[in-house]
N, C-alpha and C positions, 0 to 999 in steps of 0.2 A: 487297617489302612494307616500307614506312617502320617505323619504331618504336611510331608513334602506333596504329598498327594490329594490330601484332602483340602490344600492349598490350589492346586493345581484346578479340581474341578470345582473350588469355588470359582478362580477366575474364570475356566471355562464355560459355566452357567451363567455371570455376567456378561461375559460376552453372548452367548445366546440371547438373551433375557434385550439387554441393549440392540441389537443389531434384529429383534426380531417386534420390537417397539418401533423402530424406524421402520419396518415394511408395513406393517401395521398403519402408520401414521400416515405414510405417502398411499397405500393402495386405498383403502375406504377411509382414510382422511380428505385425503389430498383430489381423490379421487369421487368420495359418492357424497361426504359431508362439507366439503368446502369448494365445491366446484361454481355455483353461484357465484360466491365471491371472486375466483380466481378467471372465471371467464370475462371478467371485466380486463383483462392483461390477453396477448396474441404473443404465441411463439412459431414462426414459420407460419403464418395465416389462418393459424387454428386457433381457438379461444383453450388457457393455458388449464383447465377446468378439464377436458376436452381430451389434450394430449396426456395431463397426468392419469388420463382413465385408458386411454387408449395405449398409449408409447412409454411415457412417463414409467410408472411404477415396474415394469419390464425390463428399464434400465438401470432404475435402482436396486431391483431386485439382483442382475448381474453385477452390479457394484458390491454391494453385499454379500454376495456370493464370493469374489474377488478380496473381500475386506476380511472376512472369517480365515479364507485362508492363508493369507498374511501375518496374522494374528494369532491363528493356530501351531503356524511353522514358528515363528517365536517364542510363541509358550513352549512348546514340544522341545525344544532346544535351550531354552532356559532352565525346564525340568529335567533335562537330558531323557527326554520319554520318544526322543527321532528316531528314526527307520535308516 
C-alpha cells in the first residue's frame, strides 16, 4: 500500500476512534454515569439525566452519523478515492 493510502486510513481510523469516543461518552456517560448530576438541570420539563438516556444520545448518534459523512466525502476527495 502507497503512502497516499496508508495516510488516508490513518486519518480515517481517527475519525472513527474520535467520533465513536463521543457516542460512547453521551450514551452511557451522559446517560447511565452522570445522570444524577445532570438531572439536577430540566430540558423541556424533563430532568436533562433523563432525556440524555431517553432522546438525547439518539440525536447525537444522528449527528455523528451526519458528521462521519461529511468528513468522509472530504477525505475521499482530497485522496481522490470518490465515486
Amino acid at each position: 500500500m502507497d503512502m497516499s493510502m496508508q495516510s488516508y486510513w490513518k486519518r480515517n481510523k481517527t475519525y472513527m476512534l474520535i467520533l465513536l469516543a463521543i457516542w460512547a461518552t453521551v450514551s452511557y456517560g451522559f446517560g447511565i454515569l452522570f445522570v444524577e448530576q445532570l438531572n439536577a438541570f430540566h430540558l423541556g420539563g424533563f430532568p436533562l439525566g433523563f432525556w440524555f438516556a431517553q432522546q438525547g444520545s439518539i440525536y447525537v448518534f444522528v449527528l455523528i452519523i451526519l458528521a462521519y459523512f461529511l468528513l468522509m466525502d472530504r477525505l475521499d476527495k482530497k485522496y481522490d478515492v470518490h465515486e
